[in-house]
MDAnalysis code that builds the backbone (N, CA, C; Angstrom):
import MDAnalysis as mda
import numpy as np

u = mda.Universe.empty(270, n_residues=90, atom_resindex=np.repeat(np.arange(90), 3), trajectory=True)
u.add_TopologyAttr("name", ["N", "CA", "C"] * 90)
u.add_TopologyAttr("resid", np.arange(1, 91))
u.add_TopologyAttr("resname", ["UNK", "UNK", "UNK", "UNK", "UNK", "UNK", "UNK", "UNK", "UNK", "UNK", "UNK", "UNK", "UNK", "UNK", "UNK", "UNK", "UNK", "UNK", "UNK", "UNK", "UNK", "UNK", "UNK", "UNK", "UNK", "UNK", "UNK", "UNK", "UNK", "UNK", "UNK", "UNK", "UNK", "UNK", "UNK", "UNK", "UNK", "UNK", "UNK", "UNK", "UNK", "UNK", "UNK", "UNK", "UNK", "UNK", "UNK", "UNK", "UNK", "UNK", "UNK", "UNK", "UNK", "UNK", "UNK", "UNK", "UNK", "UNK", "UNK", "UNK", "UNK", "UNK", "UNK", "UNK", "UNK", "UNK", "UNK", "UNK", "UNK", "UNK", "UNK", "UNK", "UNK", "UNK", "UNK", "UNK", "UNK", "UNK", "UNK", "UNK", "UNK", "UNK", "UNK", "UNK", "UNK", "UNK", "UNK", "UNK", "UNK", "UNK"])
u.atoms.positions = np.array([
    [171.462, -77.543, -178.268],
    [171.804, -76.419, -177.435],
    [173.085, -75.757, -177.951],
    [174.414, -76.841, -178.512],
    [175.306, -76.029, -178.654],
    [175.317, -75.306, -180.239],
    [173.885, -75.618, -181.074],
    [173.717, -75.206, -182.162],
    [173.596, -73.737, -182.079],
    [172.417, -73.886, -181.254],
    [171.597, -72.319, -180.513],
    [172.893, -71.366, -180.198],
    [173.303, -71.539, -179.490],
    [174.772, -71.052, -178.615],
    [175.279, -70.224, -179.924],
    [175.925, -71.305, -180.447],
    [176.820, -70.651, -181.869],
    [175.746, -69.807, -183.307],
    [174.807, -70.384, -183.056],
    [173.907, -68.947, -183.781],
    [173.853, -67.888, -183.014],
    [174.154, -67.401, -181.585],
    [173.742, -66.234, -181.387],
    [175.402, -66.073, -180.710],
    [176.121, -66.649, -181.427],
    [178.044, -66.002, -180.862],
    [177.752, -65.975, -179.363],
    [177.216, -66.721, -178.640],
    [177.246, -67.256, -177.280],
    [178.419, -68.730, -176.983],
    [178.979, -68.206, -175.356],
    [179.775, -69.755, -175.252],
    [179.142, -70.225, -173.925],
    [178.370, -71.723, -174.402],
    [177.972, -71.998, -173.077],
    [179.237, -72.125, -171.947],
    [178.214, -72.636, -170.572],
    [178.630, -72.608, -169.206],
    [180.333, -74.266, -169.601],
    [181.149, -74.441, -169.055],
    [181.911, -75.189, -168.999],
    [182.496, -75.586, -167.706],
    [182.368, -76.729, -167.056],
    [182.744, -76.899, -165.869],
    [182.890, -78.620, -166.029],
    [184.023, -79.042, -164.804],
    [184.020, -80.331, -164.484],
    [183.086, -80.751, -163.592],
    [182.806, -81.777, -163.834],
    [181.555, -82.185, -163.012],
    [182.198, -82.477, -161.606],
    [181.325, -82.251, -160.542],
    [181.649, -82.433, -159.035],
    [182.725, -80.761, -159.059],
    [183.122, -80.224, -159.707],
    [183.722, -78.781, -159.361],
    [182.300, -78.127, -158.753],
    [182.965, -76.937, -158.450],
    [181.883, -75.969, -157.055],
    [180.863, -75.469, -158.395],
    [181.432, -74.910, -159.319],
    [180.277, -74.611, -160.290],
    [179.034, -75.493, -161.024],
    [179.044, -77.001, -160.627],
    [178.319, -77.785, -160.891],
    [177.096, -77.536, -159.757],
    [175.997, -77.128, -160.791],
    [174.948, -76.772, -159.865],
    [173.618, -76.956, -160.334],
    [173.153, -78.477, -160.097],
    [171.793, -79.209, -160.411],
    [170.545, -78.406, -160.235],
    [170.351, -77.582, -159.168],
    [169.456, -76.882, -159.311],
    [169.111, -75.526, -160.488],
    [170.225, -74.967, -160.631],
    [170.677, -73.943, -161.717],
    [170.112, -74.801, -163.138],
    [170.915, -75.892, -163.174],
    [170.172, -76.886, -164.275],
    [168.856, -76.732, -164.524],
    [168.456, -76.975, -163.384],
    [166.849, -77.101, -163.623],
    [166.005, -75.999, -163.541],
    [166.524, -75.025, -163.725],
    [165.809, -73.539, -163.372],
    [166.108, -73.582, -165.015],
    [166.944, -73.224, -165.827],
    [167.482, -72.797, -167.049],
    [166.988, -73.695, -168.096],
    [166.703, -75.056, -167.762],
    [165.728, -75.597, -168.655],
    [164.250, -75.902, -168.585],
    [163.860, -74.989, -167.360],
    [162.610, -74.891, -167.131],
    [162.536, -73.729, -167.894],
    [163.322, -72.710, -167.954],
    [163.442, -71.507, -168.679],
    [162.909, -72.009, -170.060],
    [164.037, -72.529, -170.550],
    [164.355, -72.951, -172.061],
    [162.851, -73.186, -172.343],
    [162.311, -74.515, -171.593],
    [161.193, -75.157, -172.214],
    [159.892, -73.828, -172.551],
    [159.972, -73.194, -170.978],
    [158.812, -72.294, -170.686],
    [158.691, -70.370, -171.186],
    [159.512, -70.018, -171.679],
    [160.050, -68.979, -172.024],
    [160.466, -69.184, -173.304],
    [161.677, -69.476, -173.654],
    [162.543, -69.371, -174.458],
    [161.938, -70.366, -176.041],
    [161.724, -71.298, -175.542],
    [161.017, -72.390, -176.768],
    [159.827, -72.460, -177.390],
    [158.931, -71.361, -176.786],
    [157.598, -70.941, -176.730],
    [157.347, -69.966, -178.696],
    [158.356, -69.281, -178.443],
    [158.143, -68.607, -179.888],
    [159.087, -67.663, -180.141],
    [159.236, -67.103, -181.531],
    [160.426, -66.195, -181.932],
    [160.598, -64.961, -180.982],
    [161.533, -64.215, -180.419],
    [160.870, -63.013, -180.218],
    [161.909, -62.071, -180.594],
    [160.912, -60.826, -180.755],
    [161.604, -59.579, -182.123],
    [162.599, -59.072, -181.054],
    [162.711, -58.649, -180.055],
    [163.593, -57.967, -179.381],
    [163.959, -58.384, -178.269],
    [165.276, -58.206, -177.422],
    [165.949, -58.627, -176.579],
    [164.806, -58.308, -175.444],
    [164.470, -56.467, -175.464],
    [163.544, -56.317, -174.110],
    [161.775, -56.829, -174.493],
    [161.082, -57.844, -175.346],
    [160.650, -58.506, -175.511],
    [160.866, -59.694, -174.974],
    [161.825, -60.296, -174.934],
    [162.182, -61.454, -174.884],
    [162.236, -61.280, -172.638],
    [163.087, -60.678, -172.623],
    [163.788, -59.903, -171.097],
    [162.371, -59.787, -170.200],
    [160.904, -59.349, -170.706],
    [159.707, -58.996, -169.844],
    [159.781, -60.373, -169.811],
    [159.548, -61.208, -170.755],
    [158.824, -62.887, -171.382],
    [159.130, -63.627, -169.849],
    [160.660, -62.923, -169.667],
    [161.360, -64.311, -168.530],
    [161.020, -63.553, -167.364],
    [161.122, -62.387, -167.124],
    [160.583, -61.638, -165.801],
    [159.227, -61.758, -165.436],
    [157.902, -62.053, -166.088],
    [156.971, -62.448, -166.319],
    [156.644, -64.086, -165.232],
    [157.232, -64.689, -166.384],
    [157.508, -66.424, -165.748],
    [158.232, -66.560, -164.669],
    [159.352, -65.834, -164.653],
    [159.976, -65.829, -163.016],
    [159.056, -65.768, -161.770],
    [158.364, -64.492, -162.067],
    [157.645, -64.158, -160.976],
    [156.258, -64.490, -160.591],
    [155.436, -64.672, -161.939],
    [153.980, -65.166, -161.797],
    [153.691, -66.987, -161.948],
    [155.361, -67.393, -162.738],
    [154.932, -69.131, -162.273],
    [155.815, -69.911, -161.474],
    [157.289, -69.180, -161.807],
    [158.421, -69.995, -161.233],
    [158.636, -69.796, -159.487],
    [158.101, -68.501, -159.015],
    [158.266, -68.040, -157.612],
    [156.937, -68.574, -157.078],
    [155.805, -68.135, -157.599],
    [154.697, -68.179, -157.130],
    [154.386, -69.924, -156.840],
    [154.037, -70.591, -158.168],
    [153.566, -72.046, -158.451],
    [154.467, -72.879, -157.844],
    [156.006, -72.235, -157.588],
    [156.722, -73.854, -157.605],
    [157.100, -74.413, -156.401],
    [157.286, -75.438, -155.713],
    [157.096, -75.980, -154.645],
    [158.629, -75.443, -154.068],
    [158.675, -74.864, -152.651],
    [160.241, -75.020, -152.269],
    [160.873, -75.860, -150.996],
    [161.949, -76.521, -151.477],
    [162.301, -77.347, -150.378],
    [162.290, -76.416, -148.618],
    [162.401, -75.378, -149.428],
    [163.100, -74.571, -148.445],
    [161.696, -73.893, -147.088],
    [160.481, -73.867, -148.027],
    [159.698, -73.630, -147.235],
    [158.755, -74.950, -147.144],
    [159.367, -75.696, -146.474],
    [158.831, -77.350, -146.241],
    [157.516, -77.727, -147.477],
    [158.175, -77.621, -148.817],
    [157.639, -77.956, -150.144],
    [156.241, -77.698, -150.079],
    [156.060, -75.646, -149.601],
    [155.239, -74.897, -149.947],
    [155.656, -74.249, -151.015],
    [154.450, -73.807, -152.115],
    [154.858, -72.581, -152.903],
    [154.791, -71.767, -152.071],
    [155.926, -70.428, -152.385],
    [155.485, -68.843, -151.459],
    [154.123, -68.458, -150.847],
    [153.056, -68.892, -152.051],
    [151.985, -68.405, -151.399],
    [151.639, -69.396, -150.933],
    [151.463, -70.631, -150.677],
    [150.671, -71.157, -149.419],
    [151.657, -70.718, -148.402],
    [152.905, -70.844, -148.331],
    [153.921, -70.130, -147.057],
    [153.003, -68.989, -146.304],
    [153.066, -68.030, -147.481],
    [152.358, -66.661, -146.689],
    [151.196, -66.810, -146.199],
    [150.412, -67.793, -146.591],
    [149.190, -68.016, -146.243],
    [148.892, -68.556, -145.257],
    [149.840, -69.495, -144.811],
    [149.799, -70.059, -143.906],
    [150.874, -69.147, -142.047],
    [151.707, -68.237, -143.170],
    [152.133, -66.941, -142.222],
    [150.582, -66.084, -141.399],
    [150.202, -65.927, -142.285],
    [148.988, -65.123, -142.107],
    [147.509, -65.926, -141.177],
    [147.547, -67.478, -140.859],
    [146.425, -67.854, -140.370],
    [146.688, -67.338, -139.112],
    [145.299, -67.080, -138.203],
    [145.448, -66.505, -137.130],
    [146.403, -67.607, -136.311],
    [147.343, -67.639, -134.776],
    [147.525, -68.742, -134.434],
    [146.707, -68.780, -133.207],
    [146.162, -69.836, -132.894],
    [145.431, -70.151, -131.461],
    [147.068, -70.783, -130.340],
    [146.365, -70.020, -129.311],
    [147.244, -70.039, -128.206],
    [146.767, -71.392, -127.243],
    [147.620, -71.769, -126.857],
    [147.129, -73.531, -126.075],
    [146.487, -73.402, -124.682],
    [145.322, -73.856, -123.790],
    [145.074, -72.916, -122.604],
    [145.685, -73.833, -122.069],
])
């Protein structure tokens, strides 16, 4: 990683661990990136590269991925389950 970095005159992220900028989830978004985007193949241009991750953001990383937040639904079963009719109790 810090090879990559210094081929493209980039300085990675730097933080002490347990500081407020230590952020495990961020981790795991950016090397889901890396693996799924970024490691996939060369690409000729920045706004090439820029659709590649807007692409994966939205059609696997939002859509497919489970969130704690919506009791470890993806969005769309969430909405889907927004959307079932509800029956009322008599």
């Amino acid at each position: 990683m810090a090879r990559e970095l210094r081929r493209h005159d980039m300085v990675g992220s730097m933080g002490r661990v347990g500081a407020a900028g230590d952020n495990a989830a961020m981790e795991s978004f950016w090397s889901l990136l890396q693996t799924n985007v970024l490691n996939q193949q060369r690409w000729t241009t920045r706004q090439e590269l820029r659709l590649a991750i807007v692409v994966w953001i939205e059609r696997k990383y939002h859509r497919q991925r489970a969130q704690d937040t919506l009791g470890g639904l993806t969005p769309i079963e969430f909405e889907a389950k927004l959307a079932e009719p509800h029956t009322l109790a008599a």
